[in-house]
N, C-alpha and C positions, 0 to 999 in steps of 0.2 A: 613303330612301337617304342624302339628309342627314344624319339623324341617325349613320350609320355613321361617316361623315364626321368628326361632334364625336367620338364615343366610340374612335377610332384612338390619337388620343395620349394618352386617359386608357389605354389597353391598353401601348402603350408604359412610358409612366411605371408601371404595375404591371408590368412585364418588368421595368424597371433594378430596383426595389424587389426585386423576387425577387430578380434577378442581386447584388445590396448583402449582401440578408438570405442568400443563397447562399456568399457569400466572406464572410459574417459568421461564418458555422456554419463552413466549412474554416477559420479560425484558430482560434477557439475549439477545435475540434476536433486541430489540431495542439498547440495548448495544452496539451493535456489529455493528448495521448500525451507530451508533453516529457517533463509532470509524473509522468506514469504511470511513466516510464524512470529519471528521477531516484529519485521511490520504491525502485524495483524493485533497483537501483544502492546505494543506501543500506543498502538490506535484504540483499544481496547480502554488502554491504563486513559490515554486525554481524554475519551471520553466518556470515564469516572469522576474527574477531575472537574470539568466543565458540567456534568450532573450535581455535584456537589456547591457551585456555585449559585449563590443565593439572588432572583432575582423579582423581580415587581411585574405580575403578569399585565400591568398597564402600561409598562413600558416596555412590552412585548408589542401590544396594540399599536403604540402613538409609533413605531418605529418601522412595525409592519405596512400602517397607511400612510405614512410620509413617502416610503422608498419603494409601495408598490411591490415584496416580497411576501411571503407566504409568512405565518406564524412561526413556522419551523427554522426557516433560518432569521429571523428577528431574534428568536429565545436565545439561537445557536452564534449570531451578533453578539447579543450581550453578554452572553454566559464566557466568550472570548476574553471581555474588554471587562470582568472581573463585577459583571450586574453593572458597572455605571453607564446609563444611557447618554451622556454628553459623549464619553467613548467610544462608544458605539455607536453612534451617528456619526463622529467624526469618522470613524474605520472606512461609515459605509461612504462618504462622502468623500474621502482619499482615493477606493477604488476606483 
């Protein structure tokens, strides 16, 4: 029964360690949703930005059947490289 006695406060002192390493993980954790929101926010705002850009749904098409991608990322090429399709052909031709 003694011995229960010593090993109390070693039980304790591993509780605070949990309870430490516990509120270690919820900040880190809130961290990490900040940073998730900021991302998400960013990504949000570019793709306002690239919505707002003006482009020529035929040079959605010639750019789509040249390079064998879907319409969507053709618009999402051009809308990049500021609507000019010499731009955006050359982007996709760098890749």
């Amino acid at each position: 029964m003694a011995n229960m006695g010593e090993d109390a406060p070693e039980d304790v002192s591993n509780s605070s360690q949990v309870d430490m390493d516990g509120q270690s993980l919820k900040i880190a954790l809130h961290k990490l949703e900040q940073a998730e929101a900021v991302a998400e926010a960013a990504e949000n705002l570019r793709n306002l930005e690239l919505a707002a850009v003006p482009i020529n749904k035929v040079d959605v098409g010639v750019i789509a059947s040249e390079f064998d991608i879907t319409d969507a990322e053709a618009e999402k090429t051009l809308r990049e490289n500021k609507g000019k399709i010499h731009e955006a052909l050359m982007s996709l031709v760098l890749k």
